[in-house]
C-alpha positions in Angstrom: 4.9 25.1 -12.1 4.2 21.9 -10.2 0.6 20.8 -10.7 -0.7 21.9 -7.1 -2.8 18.8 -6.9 0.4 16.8 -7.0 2.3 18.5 -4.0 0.5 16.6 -1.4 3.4 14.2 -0.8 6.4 16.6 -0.3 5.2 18.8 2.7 5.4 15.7 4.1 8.7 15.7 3.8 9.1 19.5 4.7 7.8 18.9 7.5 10.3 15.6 8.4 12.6 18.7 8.6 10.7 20.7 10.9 12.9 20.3 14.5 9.6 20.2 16.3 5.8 22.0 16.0 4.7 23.2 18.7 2.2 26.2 17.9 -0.4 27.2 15.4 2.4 29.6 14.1 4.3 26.9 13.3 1.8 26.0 11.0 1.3 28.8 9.2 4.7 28.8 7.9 4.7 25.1 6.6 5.1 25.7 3.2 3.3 23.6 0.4 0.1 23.2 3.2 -3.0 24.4 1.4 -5.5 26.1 3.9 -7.8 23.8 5.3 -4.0 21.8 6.5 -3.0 24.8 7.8 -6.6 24.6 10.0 -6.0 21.3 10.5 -2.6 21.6 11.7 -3.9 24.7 14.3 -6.7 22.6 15.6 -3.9 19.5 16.2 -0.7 20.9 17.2 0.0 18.1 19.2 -0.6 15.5 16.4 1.6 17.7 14.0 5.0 16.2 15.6 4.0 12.5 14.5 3.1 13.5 11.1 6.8 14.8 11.4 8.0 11.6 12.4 5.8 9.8 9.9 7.0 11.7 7.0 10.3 10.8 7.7 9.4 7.2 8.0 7.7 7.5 4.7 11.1 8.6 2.9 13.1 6.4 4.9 11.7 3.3 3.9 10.8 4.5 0.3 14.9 4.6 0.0 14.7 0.9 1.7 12.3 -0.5 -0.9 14.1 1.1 -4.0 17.5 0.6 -2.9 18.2 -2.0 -5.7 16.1 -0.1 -8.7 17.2 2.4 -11.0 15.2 5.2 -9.2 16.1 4.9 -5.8 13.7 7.3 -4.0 16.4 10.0 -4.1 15.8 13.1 -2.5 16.1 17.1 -3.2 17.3 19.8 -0.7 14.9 21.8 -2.2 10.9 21.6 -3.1 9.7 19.6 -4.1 11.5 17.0 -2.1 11.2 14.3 -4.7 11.8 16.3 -7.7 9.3 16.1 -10.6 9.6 12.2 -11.1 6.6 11.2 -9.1 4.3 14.5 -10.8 3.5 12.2 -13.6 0.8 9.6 -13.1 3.6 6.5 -12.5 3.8 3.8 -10.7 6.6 5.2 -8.7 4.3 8.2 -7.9 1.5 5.7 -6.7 4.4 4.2 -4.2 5.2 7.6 -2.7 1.4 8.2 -2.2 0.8 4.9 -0.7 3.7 5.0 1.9 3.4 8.7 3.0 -0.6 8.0 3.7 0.2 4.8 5.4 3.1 6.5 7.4 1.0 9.4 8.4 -1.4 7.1 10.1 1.5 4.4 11.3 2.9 7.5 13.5 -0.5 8.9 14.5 -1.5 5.9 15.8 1.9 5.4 17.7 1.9 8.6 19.2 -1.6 7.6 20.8 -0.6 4.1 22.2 2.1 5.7 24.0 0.1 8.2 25.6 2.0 11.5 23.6 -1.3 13.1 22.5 -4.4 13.9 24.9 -6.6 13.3 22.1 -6.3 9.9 21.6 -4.7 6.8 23.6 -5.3 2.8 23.2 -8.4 1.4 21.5 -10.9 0.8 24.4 -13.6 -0.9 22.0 -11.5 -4.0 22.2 -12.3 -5.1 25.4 -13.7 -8.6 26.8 -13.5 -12.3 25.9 -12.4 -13.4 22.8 -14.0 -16.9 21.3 -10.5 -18.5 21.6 -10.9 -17.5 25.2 -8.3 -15.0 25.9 -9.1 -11.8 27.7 -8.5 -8.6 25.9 -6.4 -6.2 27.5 -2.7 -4.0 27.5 -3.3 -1.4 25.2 -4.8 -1.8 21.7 -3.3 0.1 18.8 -6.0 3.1 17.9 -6.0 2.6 14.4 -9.2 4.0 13.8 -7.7 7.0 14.7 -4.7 7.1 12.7 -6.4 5.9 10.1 -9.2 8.7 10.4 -6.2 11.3 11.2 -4.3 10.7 7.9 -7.5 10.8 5.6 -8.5 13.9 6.8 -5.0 15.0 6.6 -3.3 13.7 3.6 -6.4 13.4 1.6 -8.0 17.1 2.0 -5.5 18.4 -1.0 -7.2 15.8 -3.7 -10.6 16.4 -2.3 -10.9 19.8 -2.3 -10.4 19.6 -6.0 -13.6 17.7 -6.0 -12.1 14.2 -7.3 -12.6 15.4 -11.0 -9.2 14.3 -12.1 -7.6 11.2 -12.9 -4.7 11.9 -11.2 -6.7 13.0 -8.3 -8.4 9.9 -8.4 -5.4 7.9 -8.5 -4.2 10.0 -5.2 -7.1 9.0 -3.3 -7.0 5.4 -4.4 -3.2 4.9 -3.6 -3.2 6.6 -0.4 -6.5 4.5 1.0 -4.2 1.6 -0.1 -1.4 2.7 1.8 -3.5 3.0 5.2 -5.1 -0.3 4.2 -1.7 -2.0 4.0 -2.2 -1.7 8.3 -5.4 -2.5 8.5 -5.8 -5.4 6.7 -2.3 -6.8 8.9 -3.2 -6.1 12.1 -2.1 -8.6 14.4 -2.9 -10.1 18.0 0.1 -9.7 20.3 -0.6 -11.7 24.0 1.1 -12.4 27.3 1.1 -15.5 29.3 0.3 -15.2 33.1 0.3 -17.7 35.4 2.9 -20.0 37.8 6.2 -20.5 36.9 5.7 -19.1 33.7 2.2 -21.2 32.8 -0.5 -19.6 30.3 -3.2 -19.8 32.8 -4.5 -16.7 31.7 -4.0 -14.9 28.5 -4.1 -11.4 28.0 -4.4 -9.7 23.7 -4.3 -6.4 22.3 -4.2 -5.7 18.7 -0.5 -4.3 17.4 -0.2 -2.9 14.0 2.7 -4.5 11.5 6.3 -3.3 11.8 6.4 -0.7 9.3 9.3 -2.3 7.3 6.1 -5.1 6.6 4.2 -2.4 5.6 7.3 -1.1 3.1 7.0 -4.6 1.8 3.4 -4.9 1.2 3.3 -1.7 -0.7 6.0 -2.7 -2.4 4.6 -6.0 -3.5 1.6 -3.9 -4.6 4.1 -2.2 -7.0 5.5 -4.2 -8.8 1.7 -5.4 -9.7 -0.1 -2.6 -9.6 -3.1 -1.8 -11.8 -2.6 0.7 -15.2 -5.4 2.6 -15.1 -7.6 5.3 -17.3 -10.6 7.6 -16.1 -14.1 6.7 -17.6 -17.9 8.2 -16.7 -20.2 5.4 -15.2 -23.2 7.4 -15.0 -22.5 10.3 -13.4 -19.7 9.1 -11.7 -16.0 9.4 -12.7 -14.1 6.2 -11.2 -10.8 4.3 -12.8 -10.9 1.5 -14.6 -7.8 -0.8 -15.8 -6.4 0.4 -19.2 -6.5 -3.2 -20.7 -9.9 -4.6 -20.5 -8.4 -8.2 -20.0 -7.4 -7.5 -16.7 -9.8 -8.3 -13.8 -10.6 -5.1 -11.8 -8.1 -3.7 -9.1 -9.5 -3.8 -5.5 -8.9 -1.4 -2.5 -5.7 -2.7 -1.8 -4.3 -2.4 -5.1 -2.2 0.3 -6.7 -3.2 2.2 -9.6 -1.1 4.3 -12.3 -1.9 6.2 -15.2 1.2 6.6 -17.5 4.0 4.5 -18.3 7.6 4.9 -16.4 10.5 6.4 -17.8 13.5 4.5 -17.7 15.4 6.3 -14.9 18.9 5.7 -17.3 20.2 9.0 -17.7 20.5 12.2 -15.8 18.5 14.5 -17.1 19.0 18.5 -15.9 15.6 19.8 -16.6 13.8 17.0 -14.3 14.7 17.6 -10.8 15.2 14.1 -9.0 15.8 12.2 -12.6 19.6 11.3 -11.5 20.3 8.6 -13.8 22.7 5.2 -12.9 26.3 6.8 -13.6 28.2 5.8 -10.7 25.9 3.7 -8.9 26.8 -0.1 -7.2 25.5 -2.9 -9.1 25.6 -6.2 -8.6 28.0 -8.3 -11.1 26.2 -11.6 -11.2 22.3 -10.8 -10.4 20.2 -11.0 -13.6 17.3 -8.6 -11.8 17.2 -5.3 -11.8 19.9 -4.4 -9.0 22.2 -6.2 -11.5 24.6 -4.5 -13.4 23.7 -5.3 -16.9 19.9 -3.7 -16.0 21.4 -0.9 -13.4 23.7 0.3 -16.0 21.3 0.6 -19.1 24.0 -1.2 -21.2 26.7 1.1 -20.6 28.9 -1.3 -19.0 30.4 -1.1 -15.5 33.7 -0.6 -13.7 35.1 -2.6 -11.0 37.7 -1.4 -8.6 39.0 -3.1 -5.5 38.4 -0.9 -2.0 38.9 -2.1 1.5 36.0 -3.1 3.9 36.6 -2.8 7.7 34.2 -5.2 9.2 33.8 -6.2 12.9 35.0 -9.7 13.6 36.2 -12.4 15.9 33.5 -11.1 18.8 33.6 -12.5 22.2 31.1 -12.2 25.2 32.7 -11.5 28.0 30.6 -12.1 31.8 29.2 -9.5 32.7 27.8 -7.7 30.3 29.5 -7.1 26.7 30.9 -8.0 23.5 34.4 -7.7 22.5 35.1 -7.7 18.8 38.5 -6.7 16.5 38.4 -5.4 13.3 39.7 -6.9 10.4 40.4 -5.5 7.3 39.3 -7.2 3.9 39.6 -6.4 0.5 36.8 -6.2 -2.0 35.7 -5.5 -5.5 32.8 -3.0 -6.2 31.5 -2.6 -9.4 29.6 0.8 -10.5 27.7 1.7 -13.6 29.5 3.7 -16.5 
């Protein structure tokens, strides 16, 4: 058995395959929800479809950011959705917690700005002049909403086993840095108005990121986040970094607890450890998409294979582009 506290990520993804949710019955048959979700999800059917949406964003741009790396965020048919790779304390577990909490509260907070939910719609606090003298208006992202959505959401599994753990610890301290990853990006978005296209007056709202910055902040986090192990200050259980020559993690950071495995070989008795055997490298890079890292030192083939590309495009007046397709041979190298 999975440990249950660890499940909190993949009925995200059951629920990206959910066609739509639409009543509290809907909710009670959502596996992997423990029971305060399930009330959760009954008192916010209408939220529900975003957290859809957003778990499918989360594994969408997972696959994005890991595209290169050994483990490439690959995905199981079956529960748990990410196999058992990310039930161990890693730092690949700490990404998948990070990007579903973030995603949660991207959606959420979507869904409000463009009037989908009654609950919720722009953020009506920002409102006024701004000292640079532009007027706040259009319609600000609610992110104190999404943000407040997804904590209460995504958060309830780790808390209800009263934040005892480590690895529950870790949970709750890489999905606040997931959500934070928004927050601490929001940007100001404005609109000139005025004759013949003058900037007379100025009209803001605050916009979250793209979420593909988002994808890459988290991802940057990653690749430097914290190794961490559980001590008692007082009476309080909080993570600290393993080596004491580190300077402390912040909010933002991620946080692990045990090392990674190597992700070489496929291994049958971990679900979602697929190993490198057959998969594109790149000849010439030295970094990890490269195929003397991809391939764990088996070696590689190459093999030529034909790439239809679109080429030779013309506009044409009025309105579309015309292009042929040409035909180019090229050689592909994959790992042993």
């Amino acid at each position: 058995r999975f440990p249950r506290l660890c499940l909190c990520v993949w009925y995200l993804a059951k629920l990206s395959s959910v066609g739509s949710i639409r009543d509290e019955e809907t909710c009670e048959r959502l596996r992997g929800l423990i029971q305060r979700q399930v009330q959760i999800c009954k008192r916010s059917v209408e939220v529900m479809d975003a957290v859809r949406r957003g778990a499918q964003l989360a594994i969408d741009e997972c696959q994005f950011q890991f595209r290169n790396r050994r483990w490439n965020c690959s995905t199981l048919e079956t529960m748990p959705v990410f196999g058992k790779v990310v039930t161990q304390g890693t730092r690949e577990a700490a990404f998948v917690y990070a990007i579903s909490a973030a995603s949660v509260a991207f959606a959420v907070t979507r869904a409000c700005s463009s009037g989908e939910l009654e609950k919720c719609g722009c953020d009506h606090n920002v409102h006024g002049v701004s000292p640079e003298g532009f007027q706040w208006s259009g319609c600000s992202d609610n992110i104190a909403y999404g943000v407040a959505f997804s904590q209460s959401f995504v958060d309830v599994r780790e808390r209800s086993k009263g934040q005892s753990s480590s690895r529950a610890l870790m949970n709750l301290h890489n999905n606040e840095a997931g959500r934070k990853a928004i927050l601490s990006h929001m940007r100001v978005e404005c609109k000139c108005h005025g004759v013949s296209g003058s900037c007379e007056v100025k009209t803001c709202w605050k916009a979250m990121p793209p979420f593909r910055k988002v994808g890459n902040i988290i991802k940057e986090k990653f690749d430097g986040a914290t190794e961490v192990e559980q001590r008692k200050v007082g009476t309080t259980k909080v993570l600290v970094p393993r080596n004491s020559q580190f300077k402390p993690h912040t909010d933002e950071d991620l946080v692990y607890l045990d090392p990674s495995p190597d992700f070489c070989d496929y291994d049958p008795r971990t679900p979602g450890m697929l190993g490198t055997v057959g998969r594109q490298c790149n000849r010439t890079s030295k970094a990890i998409d490269g195929c003397e890292l991809m391939c764990c030192g088996r070696g590689f083939q190459t093999q030529e294979v034909e790439v239809v590309d679109r080429c030779s495009c013309k506009f044409h007046w009025c309105c579309y582009v015309k292009c042929k397709q040409c035909r180019k041979m090229v050689e592909m190298h994959t790992c042993r």
